[in-house]
C-alpha positions, 0 to 999 in steps of 0.5 A, a space after each residue: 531659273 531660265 525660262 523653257 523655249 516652246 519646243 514645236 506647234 502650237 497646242 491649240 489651247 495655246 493658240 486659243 488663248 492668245 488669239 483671246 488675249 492679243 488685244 488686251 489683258 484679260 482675267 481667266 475666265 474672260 479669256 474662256 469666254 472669248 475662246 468660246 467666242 472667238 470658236 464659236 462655241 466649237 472650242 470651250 475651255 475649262 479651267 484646268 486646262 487655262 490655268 495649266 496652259 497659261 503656267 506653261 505659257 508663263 514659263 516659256 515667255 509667251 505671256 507675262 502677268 499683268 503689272 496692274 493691281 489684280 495679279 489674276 490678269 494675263 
C-alpha cells in the first residue's frame, strides 16, 4: 500500500498537531492539551477529531508512531 501525499494547506488541526509534537513524542491527549495550550485556549481538540487527523497524518507521512514500547505515542 503507498503512502498518499497531502494535497494543498494545511488543515488547522494538522497545523496543531505538529506544532505540539515538534519537540518530542507525545501520547493523544498530551497533544490536546499542548494544542490548547500552544492556542491559548482558543483551539481545543477533541478526540475525534486527534485521532482521525493523526491516521490521516500517518498515511500521507507527515507522522510516524513512536518505536518505543507504548504504541499510543506520535
Amino acid at each position: 500500500m503507498s503512502k498518499s501525499t497531502p494535497k494543498g494547506p494545511l488543515t488547522p488541526a494538522v497545523f496543531h498537531i505538529l506544532l505540539a509534537v515538534y519537540a518530542g513524542e507525545r501520547h493523544g491527549y498530551e497533544i490536546m492539551q499542548q494544542v490548547e495550550e500552544d492556542s491559548r485556549g482558543a483551539v481545543k481538540m477533541g478526540p475525534g477529531t486527534l485521532y482521525g487527523s493523526l491516521d490521516r497524518m500517518i498515511a500521507a507521512g507527515l507522522v510516524v508512531r513512536s518505536n518505543t514500547r507504548d504504541p499510543r505515542r506520535i
